[in-house]
C-alpha positions in Angstrom: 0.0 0.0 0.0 1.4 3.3 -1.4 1.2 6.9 1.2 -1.1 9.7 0.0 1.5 11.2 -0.6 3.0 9.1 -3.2 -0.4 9.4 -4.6 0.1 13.4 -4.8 3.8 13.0 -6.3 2.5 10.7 -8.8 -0.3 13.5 -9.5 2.4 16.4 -10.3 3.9 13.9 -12.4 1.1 12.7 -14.5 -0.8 16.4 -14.5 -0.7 17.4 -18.3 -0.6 14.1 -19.9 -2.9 12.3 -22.1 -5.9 10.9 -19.7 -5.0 7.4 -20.1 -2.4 8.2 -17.7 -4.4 8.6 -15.0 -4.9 4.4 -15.2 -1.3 4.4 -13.0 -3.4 5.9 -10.1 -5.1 2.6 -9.6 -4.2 1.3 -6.4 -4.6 1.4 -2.5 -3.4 4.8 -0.4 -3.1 5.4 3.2 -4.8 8.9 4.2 -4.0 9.1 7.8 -6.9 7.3 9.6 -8.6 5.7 6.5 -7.5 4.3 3.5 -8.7 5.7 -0.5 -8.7 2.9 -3.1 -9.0 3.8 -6.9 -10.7 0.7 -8.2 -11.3 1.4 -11.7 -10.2 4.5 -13.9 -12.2 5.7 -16.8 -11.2 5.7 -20.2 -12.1 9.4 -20.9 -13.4 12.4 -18.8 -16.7 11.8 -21.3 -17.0 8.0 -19.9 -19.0 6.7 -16.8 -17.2 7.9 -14.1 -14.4 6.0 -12.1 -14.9 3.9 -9.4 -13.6 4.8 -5.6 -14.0 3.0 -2.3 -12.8 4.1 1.4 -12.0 1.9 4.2 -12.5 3.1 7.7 -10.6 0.9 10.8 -13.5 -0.3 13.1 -11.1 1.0 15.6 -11.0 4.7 13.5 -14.8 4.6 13.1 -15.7 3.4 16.5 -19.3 2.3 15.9 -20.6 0.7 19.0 -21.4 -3.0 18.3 -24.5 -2.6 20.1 -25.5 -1.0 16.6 -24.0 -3.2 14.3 -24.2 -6.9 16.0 -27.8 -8.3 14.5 -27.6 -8.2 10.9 -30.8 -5.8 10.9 -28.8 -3.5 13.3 -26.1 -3.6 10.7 -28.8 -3.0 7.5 -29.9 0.1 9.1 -26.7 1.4 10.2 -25.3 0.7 6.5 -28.4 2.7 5.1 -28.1 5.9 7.1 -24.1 6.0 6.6 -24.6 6.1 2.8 -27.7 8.3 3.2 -24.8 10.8 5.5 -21.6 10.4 3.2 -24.1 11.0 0.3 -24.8 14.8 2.1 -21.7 15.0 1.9 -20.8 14.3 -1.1 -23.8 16.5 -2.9 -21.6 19.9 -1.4 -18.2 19.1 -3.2 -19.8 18.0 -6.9 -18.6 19.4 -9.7 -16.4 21.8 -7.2 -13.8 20.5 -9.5 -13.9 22.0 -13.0 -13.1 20.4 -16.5 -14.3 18.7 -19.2 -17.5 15.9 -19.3 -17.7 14.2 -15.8 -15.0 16.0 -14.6 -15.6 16.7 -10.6 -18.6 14.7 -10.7 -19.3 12.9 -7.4 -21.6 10.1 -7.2 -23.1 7.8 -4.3 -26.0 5.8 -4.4 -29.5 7.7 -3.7 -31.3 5.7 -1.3 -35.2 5.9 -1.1 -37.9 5.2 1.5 -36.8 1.4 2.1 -33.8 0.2 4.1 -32.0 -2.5 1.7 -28.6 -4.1 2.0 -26.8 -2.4 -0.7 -22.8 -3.3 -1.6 -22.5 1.0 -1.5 -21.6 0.6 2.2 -20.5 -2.6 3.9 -19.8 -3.0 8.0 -17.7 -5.9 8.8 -20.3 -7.9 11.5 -17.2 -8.9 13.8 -14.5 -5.6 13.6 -16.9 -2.7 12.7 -14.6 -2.2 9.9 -16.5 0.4 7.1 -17.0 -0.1 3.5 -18.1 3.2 1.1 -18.0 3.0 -2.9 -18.5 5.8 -4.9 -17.6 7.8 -8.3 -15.8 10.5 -9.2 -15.3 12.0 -12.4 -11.4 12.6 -12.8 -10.9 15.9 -14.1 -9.5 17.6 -17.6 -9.0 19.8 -19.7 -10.0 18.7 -23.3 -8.6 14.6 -22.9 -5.7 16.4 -21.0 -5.4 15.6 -17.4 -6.0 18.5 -14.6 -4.2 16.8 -11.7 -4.5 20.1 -9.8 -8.1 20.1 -9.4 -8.6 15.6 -8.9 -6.0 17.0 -6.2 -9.0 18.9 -4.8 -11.3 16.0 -4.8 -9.3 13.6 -2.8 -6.8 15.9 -0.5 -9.7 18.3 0.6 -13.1 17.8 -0.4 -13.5 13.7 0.4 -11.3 13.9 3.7 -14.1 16.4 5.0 -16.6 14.1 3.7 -15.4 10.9 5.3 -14.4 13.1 8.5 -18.2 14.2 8.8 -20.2 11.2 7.9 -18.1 7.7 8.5 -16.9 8.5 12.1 -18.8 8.6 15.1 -17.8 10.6 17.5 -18.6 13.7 14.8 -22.3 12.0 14.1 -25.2 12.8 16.1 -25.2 9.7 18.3 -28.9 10.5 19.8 -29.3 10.4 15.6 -28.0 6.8 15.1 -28.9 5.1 18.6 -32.5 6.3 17.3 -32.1 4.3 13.9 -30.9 1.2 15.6 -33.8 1.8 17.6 -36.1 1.5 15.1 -34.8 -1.4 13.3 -34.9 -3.5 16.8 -38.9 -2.1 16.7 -39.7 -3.1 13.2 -37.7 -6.6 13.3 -39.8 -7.2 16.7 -43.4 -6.3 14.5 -42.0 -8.6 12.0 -41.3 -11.6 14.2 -44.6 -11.0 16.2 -46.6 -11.7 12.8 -45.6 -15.3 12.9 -46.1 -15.9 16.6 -49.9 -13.7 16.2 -50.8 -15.6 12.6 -51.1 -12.0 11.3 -50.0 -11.5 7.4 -49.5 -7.7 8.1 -49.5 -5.1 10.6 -50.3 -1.7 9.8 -50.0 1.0 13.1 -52.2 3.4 14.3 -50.9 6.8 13.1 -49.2 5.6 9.8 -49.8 7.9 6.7 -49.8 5.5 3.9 -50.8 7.7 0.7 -47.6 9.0 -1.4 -46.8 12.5 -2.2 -47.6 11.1 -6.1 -47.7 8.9 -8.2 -43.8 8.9 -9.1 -42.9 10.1 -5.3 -42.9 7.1 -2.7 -42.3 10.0 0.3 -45.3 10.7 2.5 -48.6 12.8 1.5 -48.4 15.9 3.0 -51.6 16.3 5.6 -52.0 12.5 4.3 -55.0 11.1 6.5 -53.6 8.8 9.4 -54.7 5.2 9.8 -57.2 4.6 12.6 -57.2 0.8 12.8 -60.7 -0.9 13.5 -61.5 -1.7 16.7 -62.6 -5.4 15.9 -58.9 -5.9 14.1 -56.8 -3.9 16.5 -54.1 -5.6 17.6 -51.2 -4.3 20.5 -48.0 -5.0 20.2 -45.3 -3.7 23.1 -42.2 -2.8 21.4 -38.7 -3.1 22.9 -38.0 0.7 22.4 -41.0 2.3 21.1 -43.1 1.3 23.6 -46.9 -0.1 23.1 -48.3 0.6 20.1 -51.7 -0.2 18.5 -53.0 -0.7 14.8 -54.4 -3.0 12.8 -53.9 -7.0 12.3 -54.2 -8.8 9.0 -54.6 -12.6 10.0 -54.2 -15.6 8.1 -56.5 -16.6 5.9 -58.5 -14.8 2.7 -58.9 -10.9 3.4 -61.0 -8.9 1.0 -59.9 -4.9 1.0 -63.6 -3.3 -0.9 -64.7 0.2 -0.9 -65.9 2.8 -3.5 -62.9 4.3 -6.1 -60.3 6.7 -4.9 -61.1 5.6 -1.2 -57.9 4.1 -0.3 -58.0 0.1 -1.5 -55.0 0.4 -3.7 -53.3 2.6 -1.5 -53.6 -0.1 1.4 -52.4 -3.0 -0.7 -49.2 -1.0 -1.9 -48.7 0.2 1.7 -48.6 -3.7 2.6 -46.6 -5.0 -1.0 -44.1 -2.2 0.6 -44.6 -3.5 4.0 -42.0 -6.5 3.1 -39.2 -3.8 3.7 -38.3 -1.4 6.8 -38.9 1.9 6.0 -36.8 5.2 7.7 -38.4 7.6 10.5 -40.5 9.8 9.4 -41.9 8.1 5.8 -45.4 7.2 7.7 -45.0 3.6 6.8 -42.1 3.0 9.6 -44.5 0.4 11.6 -46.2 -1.1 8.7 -45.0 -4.7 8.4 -45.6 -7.4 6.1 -44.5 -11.0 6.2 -41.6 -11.4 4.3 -42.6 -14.0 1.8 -46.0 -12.2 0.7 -45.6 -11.4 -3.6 -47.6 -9.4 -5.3 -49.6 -11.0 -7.8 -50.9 -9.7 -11.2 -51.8 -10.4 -15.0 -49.0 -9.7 -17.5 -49.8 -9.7 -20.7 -46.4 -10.8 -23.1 -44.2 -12.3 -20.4 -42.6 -15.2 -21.2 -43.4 -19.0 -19.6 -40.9 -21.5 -19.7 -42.1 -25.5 -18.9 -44.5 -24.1 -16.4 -47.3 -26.1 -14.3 -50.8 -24.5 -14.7 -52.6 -27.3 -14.6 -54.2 -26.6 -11.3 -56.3 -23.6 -12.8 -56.1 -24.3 -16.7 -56.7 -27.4 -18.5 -57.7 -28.9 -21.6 -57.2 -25.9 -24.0 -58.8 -26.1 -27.3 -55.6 -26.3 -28.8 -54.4 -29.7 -26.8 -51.5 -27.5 -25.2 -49.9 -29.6 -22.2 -50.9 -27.1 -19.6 -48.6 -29.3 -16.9 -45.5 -28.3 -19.0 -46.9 -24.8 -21.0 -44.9 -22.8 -22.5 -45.1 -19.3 -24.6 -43.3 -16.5 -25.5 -46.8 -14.3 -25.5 -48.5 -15.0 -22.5 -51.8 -13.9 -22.1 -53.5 -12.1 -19.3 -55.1 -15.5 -17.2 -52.2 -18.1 -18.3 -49.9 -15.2 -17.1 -51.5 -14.6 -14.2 -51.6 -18.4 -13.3 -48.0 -18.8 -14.0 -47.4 -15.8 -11.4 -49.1 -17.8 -8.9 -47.5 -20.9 -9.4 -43.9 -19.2 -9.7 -44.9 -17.5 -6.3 -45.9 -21.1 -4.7 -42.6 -22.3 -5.9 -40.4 -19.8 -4.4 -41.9 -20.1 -1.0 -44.7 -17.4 -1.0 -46.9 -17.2 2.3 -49.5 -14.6 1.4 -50.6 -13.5 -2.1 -51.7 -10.0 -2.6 -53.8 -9.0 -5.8 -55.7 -6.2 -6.6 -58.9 -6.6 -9.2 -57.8 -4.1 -11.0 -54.4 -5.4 -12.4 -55.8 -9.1 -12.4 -57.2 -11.1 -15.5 -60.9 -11.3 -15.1 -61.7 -14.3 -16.2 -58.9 -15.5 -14.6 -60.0 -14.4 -10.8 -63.9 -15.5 -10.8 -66.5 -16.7 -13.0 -70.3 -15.7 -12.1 -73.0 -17.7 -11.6 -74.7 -16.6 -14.8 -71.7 -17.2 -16.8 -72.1 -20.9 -15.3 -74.8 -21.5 -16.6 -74.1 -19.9 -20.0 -71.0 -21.9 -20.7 -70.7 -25.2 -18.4 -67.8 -25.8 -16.6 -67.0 -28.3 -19.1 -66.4 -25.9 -22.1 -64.4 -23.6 -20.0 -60.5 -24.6 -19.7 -60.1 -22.2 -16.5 -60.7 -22.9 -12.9 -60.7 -19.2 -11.6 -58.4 -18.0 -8.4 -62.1 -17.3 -6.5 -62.6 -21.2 -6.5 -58.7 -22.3 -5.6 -58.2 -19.8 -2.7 -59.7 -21.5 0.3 -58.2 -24.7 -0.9 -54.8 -22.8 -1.3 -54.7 -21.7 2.2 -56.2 -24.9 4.3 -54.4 -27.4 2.3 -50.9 -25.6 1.4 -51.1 -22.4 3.9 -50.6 -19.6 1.2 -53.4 -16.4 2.4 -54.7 -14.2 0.3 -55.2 -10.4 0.8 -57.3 -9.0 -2.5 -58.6 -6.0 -2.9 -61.9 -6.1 -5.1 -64.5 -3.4 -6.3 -66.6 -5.1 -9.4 -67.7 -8.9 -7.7 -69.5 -10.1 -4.4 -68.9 -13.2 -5.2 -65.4 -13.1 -3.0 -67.4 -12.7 -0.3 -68.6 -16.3 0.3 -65.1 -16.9 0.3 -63.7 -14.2 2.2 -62.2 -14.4 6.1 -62.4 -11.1 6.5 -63.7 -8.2 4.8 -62.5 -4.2 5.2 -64.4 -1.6 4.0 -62.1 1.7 2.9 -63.9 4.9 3.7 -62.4 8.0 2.8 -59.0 6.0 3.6 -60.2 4.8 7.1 -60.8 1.1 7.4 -64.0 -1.0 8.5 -64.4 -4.3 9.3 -67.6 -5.5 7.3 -67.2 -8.9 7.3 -70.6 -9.9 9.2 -72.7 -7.5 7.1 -71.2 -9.0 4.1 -71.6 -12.6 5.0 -75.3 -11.7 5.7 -75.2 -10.4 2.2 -73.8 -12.7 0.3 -76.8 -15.6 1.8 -79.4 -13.8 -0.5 -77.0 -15.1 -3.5 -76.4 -18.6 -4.5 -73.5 -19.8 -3.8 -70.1 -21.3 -5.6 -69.9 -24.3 -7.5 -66.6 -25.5 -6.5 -64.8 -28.5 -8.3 -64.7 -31.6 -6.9 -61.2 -32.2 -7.1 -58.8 -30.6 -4.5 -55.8 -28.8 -6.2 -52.4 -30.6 -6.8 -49.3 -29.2 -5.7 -47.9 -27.6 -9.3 -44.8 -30.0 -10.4 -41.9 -28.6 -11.3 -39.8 -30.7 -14.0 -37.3 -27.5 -15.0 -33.6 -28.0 -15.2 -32.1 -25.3 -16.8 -29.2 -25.5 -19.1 -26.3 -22.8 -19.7 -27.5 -20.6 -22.8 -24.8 -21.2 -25.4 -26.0 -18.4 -27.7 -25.0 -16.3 -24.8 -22.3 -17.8 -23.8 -20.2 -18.2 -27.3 -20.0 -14.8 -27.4 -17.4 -14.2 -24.4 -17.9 -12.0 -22.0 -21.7 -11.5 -20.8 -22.4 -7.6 -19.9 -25.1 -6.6 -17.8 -27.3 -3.6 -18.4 -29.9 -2.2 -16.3 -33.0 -1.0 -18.1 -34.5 1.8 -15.2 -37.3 0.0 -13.5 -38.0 -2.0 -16.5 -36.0 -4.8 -16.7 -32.0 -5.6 -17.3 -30.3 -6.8 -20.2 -27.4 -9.8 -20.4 -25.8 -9.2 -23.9 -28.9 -9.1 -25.7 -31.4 -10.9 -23.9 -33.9 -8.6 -22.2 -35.5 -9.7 -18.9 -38.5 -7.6 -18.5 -39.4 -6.9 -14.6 -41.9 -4.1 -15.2 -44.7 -5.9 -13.3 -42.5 -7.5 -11.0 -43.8 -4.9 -7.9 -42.3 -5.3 -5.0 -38.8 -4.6 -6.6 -38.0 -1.1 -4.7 -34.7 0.3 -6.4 -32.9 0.1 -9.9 -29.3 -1.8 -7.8 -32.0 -4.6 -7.3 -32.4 -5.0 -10.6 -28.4 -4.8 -11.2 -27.9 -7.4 -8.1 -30.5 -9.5 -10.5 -28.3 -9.5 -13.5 -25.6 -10.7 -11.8 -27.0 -13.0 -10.4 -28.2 -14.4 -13.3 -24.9 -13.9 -15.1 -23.6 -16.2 -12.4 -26.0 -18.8 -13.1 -25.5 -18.9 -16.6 -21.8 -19.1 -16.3 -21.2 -21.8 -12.8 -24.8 -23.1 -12.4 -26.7 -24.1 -15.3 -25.7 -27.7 -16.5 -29.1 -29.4 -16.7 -28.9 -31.2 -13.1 -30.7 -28.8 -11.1 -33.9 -27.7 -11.0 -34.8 -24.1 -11.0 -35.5 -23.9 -7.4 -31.9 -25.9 -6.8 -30.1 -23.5 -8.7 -31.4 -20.6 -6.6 -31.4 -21.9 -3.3 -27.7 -22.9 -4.0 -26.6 -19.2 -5.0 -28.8 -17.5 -2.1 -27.0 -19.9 0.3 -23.1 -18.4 -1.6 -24.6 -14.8 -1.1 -25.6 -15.1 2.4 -22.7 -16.6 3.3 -19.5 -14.9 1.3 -21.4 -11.7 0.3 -22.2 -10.5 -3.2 -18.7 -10.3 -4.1 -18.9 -14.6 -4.4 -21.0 -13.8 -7.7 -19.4 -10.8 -9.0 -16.3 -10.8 -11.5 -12.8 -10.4 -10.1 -12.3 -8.7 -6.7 -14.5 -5.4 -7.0 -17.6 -5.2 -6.0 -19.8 -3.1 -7.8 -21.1 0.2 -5.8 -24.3 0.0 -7.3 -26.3 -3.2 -5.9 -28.8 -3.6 -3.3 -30.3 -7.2 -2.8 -33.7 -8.0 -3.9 -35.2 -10.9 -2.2 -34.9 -14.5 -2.5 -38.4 -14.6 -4.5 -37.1 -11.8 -7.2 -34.5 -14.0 -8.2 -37.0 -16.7 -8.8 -39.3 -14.2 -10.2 -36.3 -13.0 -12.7 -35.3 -16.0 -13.5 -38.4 -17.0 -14.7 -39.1 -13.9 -17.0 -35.5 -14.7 -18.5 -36.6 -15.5 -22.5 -33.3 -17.1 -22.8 -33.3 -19.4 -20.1 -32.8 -23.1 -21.6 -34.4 -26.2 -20.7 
């Protein structure tokens, strides 16, 4: 490891020349009490910007393990030391002039949710801390300004790393409060499975969004009063006792007139799957951590899929055990979701009407009678769900606004008024006797088989070296092969969808051999992450800056929606 300043003496020399000279900064420097590593250069000061990470001492940074020794604890501390350096790291950008990029500083943006992201890494046993960022080196022209990268890393980033990655200059009220909080909402979470509750949403929370493309909280947003027949206490180890409203096991039915609040309930709870930061009104709104959101998807693709438990005997003589397509429609896709979502371990289903296939979720009793059950190739969700939860323990929470016919069905049913909740579920049932009831098939549901070994893509493969390239919130591209995640909800930031591709990458280049079955496959790379980090399934010894890990139900949920996975 070179000094910093044997990185400044190689600056003087270097400043005027071509920029590819600035590729003989690479390397590791001591800067007095932490350490700067130049990871990757850029090519050009019109190129993506280069790569940077610091490494603080445990000893140096002197976290208190008290807020780092649960992995949790060590989540949320991660998250608000990016969310600090990032501060930071906004003042000094672009301070430096030049050309392009030049003076650019970059760290991730973090959002409303708390997700483990490679940006910031805490070693669980010495405190040790991890930050990656970019910075754009500066020129003039393609000439190299070493005066003013001089600026960037001897005086603006020493201020930054002072201010934000050391704590004895932090607020410490500040972070024992966001340690806090994570012990609360870890305690919610393992209280659902002791309670049988799917969800908990508190008294208090604000759960509409500033807009539509804004997840932060509605200003003067009307605060959830929980009913009294579902309200549930739970006695937190910091925050003290707090009230709001249990979901249970079980088939939950979310009705109310438009613009009253359904939707903006079941996001609140498709959110709920992630811990949110003080102050975004969702802090103590908790979902189990296996629910999916579930939806039709007109177009995906299906590879070697079982259906067969709510489509059968299409007109075409399709094998519905085994279907495939590369144009899905809206009720095959929507079965398919379900069936993908049983496979990866999904506890609760959440669906709203309005996003679902119609004839896909329920079939009325006129249409019965119109065309027999023995014309029609789909068994619809409505007549699976009770069956889904007694015999295989998967609940449903749906919100629905065009059919009573859930009701017969339904466990529980909440009326949204004006965004405040009711609990209806007598006065429902009482309504729902003046109707005939459902004709439900004889035979119970099958658990879906799944036959899928994947093999290693050779089309991909032949051509070298696979590059990954995130699409926004649409999907992420290996070479040429697009896997499109629009619909795939509960996917909160763009580095999950980066994480995705390389994980996938990693599949297709150590996994993939036609022994393993889908769910094989996964469980065997989710069991590499957990234990050697994301770095186990990323090339060569640097770890990108830019990933955040989805769940383990994404990657099956990726996967799936890969066109050119082989089988």
């Amino acid at each position: 490891m070179k000094t910093a300043n044997e990185l400044k003496q190689l600056l003087g020399e270097i400043d005027r020349k071509g920029y590819p000279a600035y590729k003989s900064t690479r390397g590791s420097y001591r800067f007095g009490n932490y350490i700067l590593c130049i990871d990757h250069v850029q090519g050009d000061p019109f190129a993506a910007p280069s790569k940077l990470h610091i490494e603080v001492s445990g000893k140096a940074a002197g976290f208190p393990q008290r807020l780092y020794d649960k992995k949790y604890k060590r989540i949320a501390l991660q998250d608000q030391l990016i969310r600090l350096f990032g501060r930071q790291v906004e003042k000094f950008s672009f301070q430096a002039k030049g050309s392009g990029k030049s003076g650019i500083l970059l760290v991730t943006r973090c959002a409303q949710e708390v997700l483990e992201r490679s940006t910031c890494t805490i070693d669980e046993k010495s405190g040790a801390v991890c930050v990656r960022f970019e910075a754009g080196f500066p020129a003039n022209g393609r000439t190299i300004n070493a005066r003013e990268l001089m600026k960037i890393l001897f005086d603006f980033l020493p201020k930054c790393v002072e201010q934000a990655l050391f704590y004895r200059n932090l607020d410490q009220q500040k972070m024992e409060r966001v340690m806090e909080l994570s012990v609360d909402q870890q305690y919610i979470r393992e209280q659902l499975k002791e309670q049988k509750l799917i969800a908990f949403v508190a008294d208090g929370s604000v759960l509409p969004r500033e807009s539509g493309v804004s997840s932060r909280p509605m200003k003067d947003g009307v605060k959830f009063v929980s009913p009294a027949s579902m309200q549930v206490t739970m006695c937190l180890p910091y925050g003290g006792e707090i009230t709001g409203m249990g979901i249970r096991e079980g088939i939950t039915l979310i009705v109310g007139g438009g613009y009253h609040g359904k939707s903006t309930l079941l996001k609140a709870l498709e959110m709920g799957i992630y811990p949110h930061i003080a102050g975004d009104g969702r802090e103590y709104v908790v979902t189990d951590a296996d629910a999916v959101k579930i939806r039709a998807e007109d177009g995906r693709s299906i590879k070697c899929t079982d259906i067969s438990m709510f489509i059968n005997d299409l007109p075409n003589g399709k094998d519905t055990m085994y279907f495939s397509t590369e144009d899905a429609s809206g009720s095959t896709s929507q079965a398919a979701n379900v069936v993908e979502a049983m496979e990866a371990g999904a506890t609760a289903l959440l669906i709203d009407e309005d996003t679902s296939a119609t004839n896909f979720m329920v079939r009325d009793e006129l249409m019965q009678k119109v065309i027999h059950r023995d014309m029609e190739p789909i068994t619809p969700f409505i007549e699976r769900m009770r069956d889904m939860y007694e015999l295989y323990g998967i609940s449903t929470v749906l919100v629905a606004g065009s059919s009573g016919a859930y009701f017969e069905v339904a466990d529980t049913v909440i009326q949204m008024d004006k965004y405040v909740p009711r609990e209806i579920t007598g006065i429902a049932k009482e309504a729902a006797k003046d109707y005939p009831g459902l004709e439900l098939p004889e035979m119970k549901p099958e658990l879906p088989h799944s036959r899928r070994k994947p093999k290693k893509n050779t089309g991909l493969l032949h051509k070298g070296r696979i590059k990954i390239k995130t699409m926004g919130r649409d999907g992420v591209l290996l070479n040429h092969e697009n896997i499109d995640l629009r619909y795939v909800e509960q996917l909160a930031d763009t580095e999950q969808l980066t994480c995705l591709g390389y994980l996938v990458k990693y599949m297709e280049e150590q996994m993939l051999d036609g022994t393993k079955s889908v769910k094989e496959v996964i469980d065997t790379v989710w069991k590499k992450v957990e234990k050697e980090g994301l770095s186990a399934v990323c090339d060569g010894n640097d770890l990108p800056g830019n990933l955040a890990i989805p769940r383990k139900e994404e990657v099956f949920f990726c996967l799936n929606r890969y066109r050119g996975l082989r089988l």
